[in-house]
C-alpha positions as MATLAB code, in Angstrom:
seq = 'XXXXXXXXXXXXXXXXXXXXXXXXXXXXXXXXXXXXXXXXXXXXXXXXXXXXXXXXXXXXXXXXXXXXXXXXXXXXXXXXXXXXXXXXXXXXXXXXXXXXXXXXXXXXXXXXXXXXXXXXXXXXXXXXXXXXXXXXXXXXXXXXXXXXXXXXXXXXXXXXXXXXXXXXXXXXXXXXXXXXXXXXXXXXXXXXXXXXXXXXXXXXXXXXXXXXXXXXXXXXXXXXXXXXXXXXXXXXXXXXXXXXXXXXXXXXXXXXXXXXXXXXXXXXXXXXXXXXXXXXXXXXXX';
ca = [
       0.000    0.000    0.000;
       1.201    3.820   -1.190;
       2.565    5.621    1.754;
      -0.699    8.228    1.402;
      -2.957    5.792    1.567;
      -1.927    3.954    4.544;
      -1.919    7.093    6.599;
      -4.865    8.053    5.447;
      -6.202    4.361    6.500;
      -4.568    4.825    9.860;
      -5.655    8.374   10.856;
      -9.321    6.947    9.756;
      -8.724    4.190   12.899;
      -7.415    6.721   14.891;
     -10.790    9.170   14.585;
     -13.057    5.962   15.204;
     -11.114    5.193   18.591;
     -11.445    8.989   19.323;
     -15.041    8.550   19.149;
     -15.339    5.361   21.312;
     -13.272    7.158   24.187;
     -14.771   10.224   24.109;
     -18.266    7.872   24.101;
     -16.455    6.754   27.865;
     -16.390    2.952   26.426;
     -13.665    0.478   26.222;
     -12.874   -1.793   23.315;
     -15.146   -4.900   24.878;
     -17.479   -2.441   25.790;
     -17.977   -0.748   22.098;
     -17.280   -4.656   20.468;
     -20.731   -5.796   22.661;
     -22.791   -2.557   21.914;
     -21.597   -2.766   18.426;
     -21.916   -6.309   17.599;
     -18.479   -6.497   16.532;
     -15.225   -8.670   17.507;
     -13.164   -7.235   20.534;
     -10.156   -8.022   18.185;
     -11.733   -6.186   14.976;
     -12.255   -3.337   17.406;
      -8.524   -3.131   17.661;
      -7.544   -3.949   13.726;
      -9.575   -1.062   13.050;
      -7.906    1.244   15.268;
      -4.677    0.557   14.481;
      -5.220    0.758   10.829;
      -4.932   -2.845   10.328;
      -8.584   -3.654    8.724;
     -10.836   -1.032    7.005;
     -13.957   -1.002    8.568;
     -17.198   -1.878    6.266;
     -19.996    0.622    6.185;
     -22.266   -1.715    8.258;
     -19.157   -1.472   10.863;
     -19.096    2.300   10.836;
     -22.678    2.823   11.045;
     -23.212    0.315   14.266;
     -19.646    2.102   15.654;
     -21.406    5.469   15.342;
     -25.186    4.726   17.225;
     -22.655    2.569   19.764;
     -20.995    5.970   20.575;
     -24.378    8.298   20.372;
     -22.863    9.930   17.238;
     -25.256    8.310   14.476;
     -25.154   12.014   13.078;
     -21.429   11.379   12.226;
     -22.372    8.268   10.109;
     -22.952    9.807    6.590;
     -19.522   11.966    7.022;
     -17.858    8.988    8.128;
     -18.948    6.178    5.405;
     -18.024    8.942    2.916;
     -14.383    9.151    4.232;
     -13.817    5.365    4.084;
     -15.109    5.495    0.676;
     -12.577    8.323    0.263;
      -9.965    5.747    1.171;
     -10.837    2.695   -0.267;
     -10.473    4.481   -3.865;
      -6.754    5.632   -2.859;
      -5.612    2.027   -3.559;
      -6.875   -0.523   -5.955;
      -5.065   -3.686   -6.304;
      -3.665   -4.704  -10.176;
      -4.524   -8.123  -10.310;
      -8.126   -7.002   -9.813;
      -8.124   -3.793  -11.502;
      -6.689   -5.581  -14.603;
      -9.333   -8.030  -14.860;
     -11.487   -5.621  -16.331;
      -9.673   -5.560  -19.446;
      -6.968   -3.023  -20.985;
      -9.335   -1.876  -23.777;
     -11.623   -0.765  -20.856;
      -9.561    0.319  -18.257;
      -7.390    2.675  -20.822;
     -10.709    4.072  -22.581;
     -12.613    4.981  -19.789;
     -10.244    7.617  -18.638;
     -10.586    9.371  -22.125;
     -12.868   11.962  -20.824;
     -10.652   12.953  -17.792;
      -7.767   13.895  -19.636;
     -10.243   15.578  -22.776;
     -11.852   17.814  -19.543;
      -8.339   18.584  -18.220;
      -6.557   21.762  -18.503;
      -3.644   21.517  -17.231;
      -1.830   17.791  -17.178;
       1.547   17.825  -14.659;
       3.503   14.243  -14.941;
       6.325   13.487  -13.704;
       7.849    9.767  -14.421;
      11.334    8.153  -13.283;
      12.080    5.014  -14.403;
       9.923    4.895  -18.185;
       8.439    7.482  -20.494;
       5.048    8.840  -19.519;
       2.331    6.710  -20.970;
       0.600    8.747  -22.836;
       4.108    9.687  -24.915;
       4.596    6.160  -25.578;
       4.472    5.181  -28.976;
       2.415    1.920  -29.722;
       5.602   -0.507  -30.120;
       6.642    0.733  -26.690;
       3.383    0.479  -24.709;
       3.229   -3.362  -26.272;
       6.556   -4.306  -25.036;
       5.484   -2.418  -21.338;
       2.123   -4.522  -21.573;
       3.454   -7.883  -22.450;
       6.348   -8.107  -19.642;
       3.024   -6.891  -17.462;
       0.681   -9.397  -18.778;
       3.810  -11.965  -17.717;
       4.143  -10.355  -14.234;
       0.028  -10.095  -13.684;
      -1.238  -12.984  -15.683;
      -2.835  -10.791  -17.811;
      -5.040  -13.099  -20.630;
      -3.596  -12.625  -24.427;
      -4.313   -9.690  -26.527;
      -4.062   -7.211  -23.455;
      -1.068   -5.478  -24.961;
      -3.009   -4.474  -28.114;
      -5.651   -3.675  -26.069;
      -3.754   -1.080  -23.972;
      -2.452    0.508  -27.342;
      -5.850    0.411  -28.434;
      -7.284    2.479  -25.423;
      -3.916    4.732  -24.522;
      -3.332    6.024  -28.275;
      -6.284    8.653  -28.185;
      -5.083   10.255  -25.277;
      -2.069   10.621  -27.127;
      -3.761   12.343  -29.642;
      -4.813   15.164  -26.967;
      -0.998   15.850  -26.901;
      -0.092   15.919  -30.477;
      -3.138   17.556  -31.796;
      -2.695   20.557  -30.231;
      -6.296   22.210  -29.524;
      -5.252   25.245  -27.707;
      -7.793   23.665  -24.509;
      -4.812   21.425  -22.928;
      -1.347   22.270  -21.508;
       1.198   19.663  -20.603;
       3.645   19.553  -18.384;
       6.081   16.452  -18.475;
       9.211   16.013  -16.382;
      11.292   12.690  -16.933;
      14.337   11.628  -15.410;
      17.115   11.240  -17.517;
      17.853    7.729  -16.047;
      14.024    6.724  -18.095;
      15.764    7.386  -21.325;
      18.196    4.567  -20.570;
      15.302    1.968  -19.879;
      15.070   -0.302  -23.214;
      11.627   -1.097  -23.220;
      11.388   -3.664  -26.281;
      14.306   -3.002  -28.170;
      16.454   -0.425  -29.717;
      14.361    0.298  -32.649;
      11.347    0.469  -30.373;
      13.457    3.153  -28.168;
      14.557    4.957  -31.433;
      10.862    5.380  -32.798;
      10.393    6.728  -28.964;
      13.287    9.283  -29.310;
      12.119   10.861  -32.224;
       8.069   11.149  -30.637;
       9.454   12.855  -27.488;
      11.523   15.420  -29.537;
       8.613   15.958  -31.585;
       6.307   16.386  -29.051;
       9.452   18.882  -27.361;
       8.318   21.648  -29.897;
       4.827   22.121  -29.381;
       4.085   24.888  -28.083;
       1.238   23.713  -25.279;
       4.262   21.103  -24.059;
       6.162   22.067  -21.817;
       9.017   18.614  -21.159;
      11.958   18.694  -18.688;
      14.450   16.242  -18.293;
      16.090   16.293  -15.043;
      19.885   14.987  -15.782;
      22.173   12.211  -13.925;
      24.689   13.192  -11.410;
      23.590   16.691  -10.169;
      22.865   17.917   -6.659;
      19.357   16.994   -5.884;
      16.684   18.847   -3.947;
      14.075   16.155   -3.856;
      14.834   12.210   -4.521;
      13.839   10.286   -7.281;
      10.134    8.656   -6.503;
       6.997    6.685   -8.424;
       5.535    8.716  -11.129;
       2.360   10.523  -10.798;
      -0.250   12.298  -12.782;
      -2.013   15.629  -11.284;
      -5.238   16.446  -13.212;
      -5.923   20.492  -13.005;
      -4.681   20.306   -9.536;
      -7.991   18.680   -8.917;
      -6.593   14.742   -8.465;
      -3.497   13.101   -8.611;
      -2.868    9.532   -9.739;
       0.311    7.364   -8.616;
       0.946    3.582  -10.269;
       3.250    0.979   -8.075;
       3.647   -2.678   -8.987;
       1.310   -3.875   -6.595;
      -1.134   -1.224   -7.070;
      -2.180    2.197   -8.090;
      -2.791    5.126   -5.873;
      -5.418    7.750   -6.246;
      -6.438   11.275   -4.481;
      -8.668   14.182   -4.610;
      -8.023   14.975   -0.933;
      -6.449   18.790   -0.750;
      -3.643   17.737    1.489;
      -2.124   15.046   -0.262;
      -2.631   17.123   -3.679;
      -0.884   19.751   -2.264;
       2.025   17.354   -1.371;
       2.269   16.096   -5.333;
       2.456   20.131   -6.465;
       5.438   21.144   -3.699;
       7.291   17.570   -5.399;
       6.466   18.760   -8.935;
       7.697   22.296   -8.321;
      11.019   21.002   -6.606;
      11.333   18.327   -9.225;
      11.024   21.071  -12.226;
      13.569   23.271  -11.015;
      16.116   20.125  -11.201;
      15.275   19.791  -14.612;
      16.548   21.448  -18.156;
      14.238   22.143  -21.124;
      14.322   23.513  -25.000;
      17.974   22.718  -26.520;
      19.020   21.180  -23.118;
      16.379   18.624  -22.841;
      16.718   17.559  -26.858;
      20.399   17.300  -25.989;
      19.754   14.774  -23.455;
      17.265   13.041  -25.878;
      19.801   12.466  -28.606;
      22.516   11.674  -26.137;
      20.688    8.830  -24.800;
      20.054    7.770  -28.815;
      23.126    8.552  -29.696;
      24.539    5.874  -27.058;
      21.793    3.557  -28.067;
      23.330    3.105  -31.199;
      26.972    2.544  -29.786;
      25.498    0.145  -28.185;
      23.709   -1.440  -30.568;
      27.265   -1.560  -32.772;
      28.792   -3.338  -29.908;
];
């Protein structure tokens, strides 16, 4: 589980024993008026086990705050949509999953990514997102025909990008280190090269590359997506993190802001682009 969402699942326990002491009633006493386990009393507490909505609601009209319930149930649902676990998230299918998300990204204005260890998805070009999907259809179990699925879905949000409306602005930072990352092969990295310095000239892109080896403000971390300030989005292995809560929004911005001043952009950033092609291809001659 994402760092955010555990605290967020912890403070959550912490505000439900809050309630039971300031009701004057011990764990046994709340687990009998509530119907619940004296043990599940203390999972939920501690952050351990998210309550259910039945469990909040008898927790609440055990402590005389029924009032509270509505408030409460919405905060839980709050935090159950922070983290959503791959294996079932993926089930739904790749064609679904990447084309229901469409319409966020058409309504956004402004688009802030920041990636460190691949090339934001929607700059990948449709030989790299198949080699991404079918190591991840290895690693998940993912049923064949999922990687042409996800190119399928992610390619119109590409579109946004290159297109060019005038409604959208895009801000993409990338460690340099992400340029190094052969996703497929080299000819599937070269075709990648030459989309990112496209997309480098448009004038409603803005994309910094922070180098190697300078003195860092802020550590390298997971990538993550902030929609108009409005929601951020963070993908692990395990899982994928999501927020509209102000507080850990406002976390995501102060990172992006430090993170953009490490980074170089116009000339600089192309430089670093065809530096990383350029050893590509000595490699490739090896």
């Amino acid at each position: 589980m994402s760092e955010q969402a555990a605290s967020a699942k912890k403070a959550f326990g912490v505000r439900l024993r809050d309630l039971r002491k300031d009701a004057g009633l011990t764990g046994r006493q709340l687990a009998t008026a509530a119907g619940l386990h004296n043990t599940k009393i203390s999972r939920i507490e501690h952050g351990q086990q998210n309550p259910s909505e039945d469990d909040i609601r008898a927790w609440c009209i055990a402590c005389g705050v029924a009032r509270m319930i509505p408030e409460l149930i919405a905060v839980q649902r709050e935090i159950e949509q922070m983290w959503v676990e791959w294996r079932r998230h993926l089930r739904a299918g790749q064609q679904h999953i990447q084309s229901r998300a469409i319409p966020l990204y058409e309504s956004t204005k402004l688009l802030c990514v920041y990636e460190s260890v691949r090339i934001p998805g929607i700059l990948q070009t449709p030989r790299y997102i198949r080699a991404l999907f079918s190591a991840a259809s290895t690693l998940y179990g993912l049923p064949d025909g999922e990687a042409e699925a996800a190119v399928a879905g992610r390619i119109p949000r590409q579109r946004l990008v290159t297109a060019g409306t005038g409604r959208n602005r895009y801000s993409f930072l990338v460690e340099a280190m992400a340029l190094d990352v052969i996703i497929g092969n080299v000819d599937v990295m070269r075709e990648q090269y030459n989309l990112l310095l496209e997309i480098s000239a448009l004038p409603h892109v803005s994309l910094g590359i922070i180098p190697r080896g300078q003195v860092r403000s802020l550590y390298p971390g997971e990538g993550f997506y902030i929609f108009d300030g409005q929601l951020v989005r963070s993908e692990m292995w395990s899982g994928g993190f999501r927020s509209n809560q102000s507080e850990e929004i406002e976390t995501f911005l102060r990172a992006f802001a430090m993170l953009r001043g490490l980074a170089v952009y116009g000339a600089a950033a192309r430089w670093l682009i065809e530096d990383a092609r350029s050893r590509l291809q000595t490699r490739e001659n090896l």
